[in-house]
C-alpha positions in Angstrom: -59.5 -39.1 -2.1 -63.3 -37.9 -2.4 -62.8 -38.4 -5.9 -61.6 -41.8 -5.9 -64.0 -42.8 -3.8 -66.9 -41.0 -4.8 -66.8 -42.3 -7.9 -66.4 -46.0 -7.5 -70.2 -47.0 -8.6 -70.2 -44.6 -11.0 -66.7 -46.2 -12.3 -67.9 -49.5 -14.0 -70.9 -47.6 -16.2 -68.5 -44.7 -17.2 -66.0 -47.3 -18.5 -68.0 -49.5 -20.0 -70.2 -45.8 -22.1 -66.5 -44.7 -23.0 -65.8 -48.4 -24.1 -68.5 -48.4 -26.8 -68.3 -45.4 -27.8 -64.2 -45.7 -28.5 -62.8 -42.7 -26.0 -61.3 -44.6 -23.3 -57.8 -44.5 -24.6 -58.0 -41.3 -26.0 -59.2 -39.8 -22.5 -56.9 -41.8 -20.8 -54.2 -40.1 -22.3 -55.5 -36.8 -22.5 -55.5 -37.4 -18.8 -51.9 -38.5 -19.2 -50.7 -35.7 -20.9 -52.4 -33.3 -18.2 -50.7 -34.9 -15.7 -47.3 -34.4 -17.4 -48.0 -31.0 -18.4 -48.6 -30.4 -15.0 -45.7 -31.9 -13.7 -43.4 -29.7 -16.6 -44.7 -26.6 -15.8 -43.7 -27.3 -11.9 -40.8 -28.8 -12.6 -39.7 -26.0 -15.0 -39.9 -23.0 -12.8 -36.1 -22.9 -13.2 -33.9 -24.3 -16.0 -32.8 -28.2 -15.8 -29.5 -29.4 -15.7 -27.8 -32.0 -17.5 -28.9 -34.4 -14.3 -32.1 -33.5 -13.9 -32.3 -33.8 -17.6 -30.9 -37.6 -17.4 -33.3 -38.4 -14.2 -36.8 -36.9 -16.3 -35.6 -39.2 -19.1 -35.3 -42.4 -17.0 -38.4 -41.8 -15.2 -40.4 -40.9 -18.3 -38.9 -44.0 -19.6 -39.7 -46.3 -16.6 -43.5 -45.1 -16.7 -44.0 -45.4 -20.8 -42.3 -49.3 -19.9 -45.0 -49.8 -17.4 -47.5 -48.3 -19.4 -47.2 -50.6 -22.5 -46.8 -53.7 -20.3 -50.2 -53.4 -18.7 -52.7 -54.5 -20.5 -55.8 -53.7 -18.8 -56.3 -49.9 -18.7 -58.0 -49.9 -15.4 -54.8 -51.2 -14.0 -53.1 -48.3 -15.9 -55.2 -45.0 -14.5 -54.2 -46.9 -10.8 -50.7 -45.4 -11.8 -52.1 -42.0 -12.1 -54.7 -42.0 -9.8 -52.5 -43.1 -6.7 -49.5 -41.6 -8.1 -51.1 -38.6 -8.0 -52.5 -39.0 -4.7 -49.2 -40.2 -3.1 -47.3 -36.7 -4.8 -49.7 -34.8 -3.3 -49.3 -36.6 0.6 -45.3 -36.3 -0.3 -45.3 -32.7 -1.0 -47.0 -32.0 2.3 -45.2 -33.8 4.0 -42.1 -32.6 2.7 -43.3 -28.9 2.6 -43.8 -29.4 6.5 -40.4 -30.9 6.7 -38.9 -27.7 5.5 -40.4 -25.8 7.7 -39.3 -27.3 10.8 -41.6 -29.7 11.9 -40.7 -32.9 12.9 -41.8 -35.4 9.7 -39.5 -38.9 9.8 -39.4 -40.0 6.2 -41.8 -37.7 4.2 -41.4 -40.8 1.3 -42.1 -43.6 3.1 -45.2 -42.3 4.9 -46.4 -40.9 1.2 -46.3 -44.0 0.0 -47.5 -45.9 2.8 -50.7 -43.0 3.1 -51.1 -43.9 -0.6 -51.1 -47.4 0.2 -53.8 -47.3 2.8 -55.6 -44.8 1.0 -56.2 -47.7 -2.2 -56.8 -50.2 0.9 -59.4 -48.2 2.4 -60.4 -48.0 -2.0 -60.9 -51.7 -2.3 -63.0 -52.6 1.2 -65.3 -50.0 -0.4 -66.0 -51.8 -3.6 -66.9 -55.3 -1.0 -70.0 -53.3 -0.2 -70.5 -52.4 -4.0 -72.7 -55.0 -6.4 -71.1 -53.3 -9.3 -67.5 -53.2 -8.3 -65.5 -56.1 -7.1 -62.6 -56.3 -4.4 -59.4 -57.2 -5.8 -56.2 -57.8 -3.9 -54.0 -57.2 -6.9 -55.2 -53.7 -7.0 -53.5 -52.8 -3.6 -50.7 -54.1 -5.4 -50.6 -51.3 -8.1 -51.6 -49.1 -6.1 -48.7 -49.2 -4.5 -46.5 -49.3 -7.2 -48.1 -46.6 -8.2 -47.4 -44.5 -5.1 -43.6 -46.1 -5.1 -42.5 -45.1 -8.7 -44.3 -41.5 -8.1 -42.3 -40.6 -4.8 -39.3 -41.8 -6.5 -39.3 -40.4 -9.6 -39.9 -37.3 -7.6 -37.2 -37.8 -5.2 -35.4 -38.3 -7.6 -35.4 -35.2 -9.7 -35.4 -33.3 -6.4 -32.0 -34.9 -5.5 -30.7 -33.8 -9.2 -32.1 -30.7 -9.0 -30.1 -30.1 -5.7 -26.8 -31.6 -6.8 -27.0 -29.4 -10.0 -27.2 -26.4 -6.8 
C-alpha cells in the first residue's frame, strides 16, 4: 500500500519518461514475468498434478485474455498492482484461518480490503493536480483483486483434491 500510494505524483512523470524513451512495455512485462516467477517458485514447492496443471493453464489463460484486451497499459499494471495486493491480504487471512482464529471468508474480505485499498487510491489522486480521479479504476481494481483470489483459490482447491 505505501507503494501505491507513495508513488501516485511520481506516477504520471515516470510514465510519461518511460513513454518516450520506449521501456514501458518492456518493463511492464519484466514486471510481469517477476510476478509469475514468483508465483512458480511458491507454487512449485511440491510437484503439480494433472489438476492443478489444468487450473494454472486456465488462469494463465484468463489473465493473457485480459491482458491483450486492455488497451491502456495503466489499466493493465491495476491487475498486478491490486492483484498483488489482494494475494497478499488473502494469504494472511488465510494463514490466520489455519491457525485457528476466527476469519469468515478469508476471499471475500481480500477482495473487498483490495477494493477499499484502490478506493482509498483514487480519493488520493482528487487532491493531486497531476493525477485525476477515475471511477472506472475502482472497477479494475477490483477485478483485479477478484481474478487474483480466485485463481488462487483455485489452485489451492486442486492442489488439495490431488491430496
Amino acid at each position: 500500500m505505501v507503494a501505491i500510494y507513495s508513488t501516485l505524483g511520481l506516477a504520471r512523470t515516470l510514465f510519461d519518461l518511460l513513454g518516450h524513451l520506449n521501456l514501458g512495455v518492456g518493463l511492464f512485462l519484466t514486471c510481469c514475468l517477476l510476478v509469475v516467477a514468483t508465483a512458480v517458485t511458491q507454487g512449485l514447492r511440491v510437484r503439480p498434478g494433472g489438476a492443478e496443471l489444468a487450473v494454472a493453464l486456465g488462469v494463465l489463460a484468463a489473465y493473457l485474455l485480459v491482458f491483450v484486451r486492455m488497451s491502456i497499459p495503466t489499466e493493465r499494471s491495476h491487475l498486478i498492482e491490486y492483484g498483488v495486493v489482494a494475494l497478499f491480504i488473502h494469504e494472511a487471512l488465510a494463514e490466520r484461518a489455519r491457525h485457528g482464529r476466527r476469519v469468515p471468508a478469508p476471499a471475500l474480505l481480500a477482495v473487498l480490503a483490495a477494493t477499499l485499498i484502490g478506493v482509498i487510491d483514487e480519493c488520493i489522486q482528487l487532491t493531486l493536480p497531476s493525477r485525476v480521479f477515475d471511477p472506472i479504476d475502482m472497477l479494475f481494481n477490483l477485478l483485479a483483486a477478484v481474478m487474483a483470489v480466485t485463481a488462487s483459490s483455485a489452485l489451492r482447491w486442486a492442489r488439495q483434491r490431488n491430496g
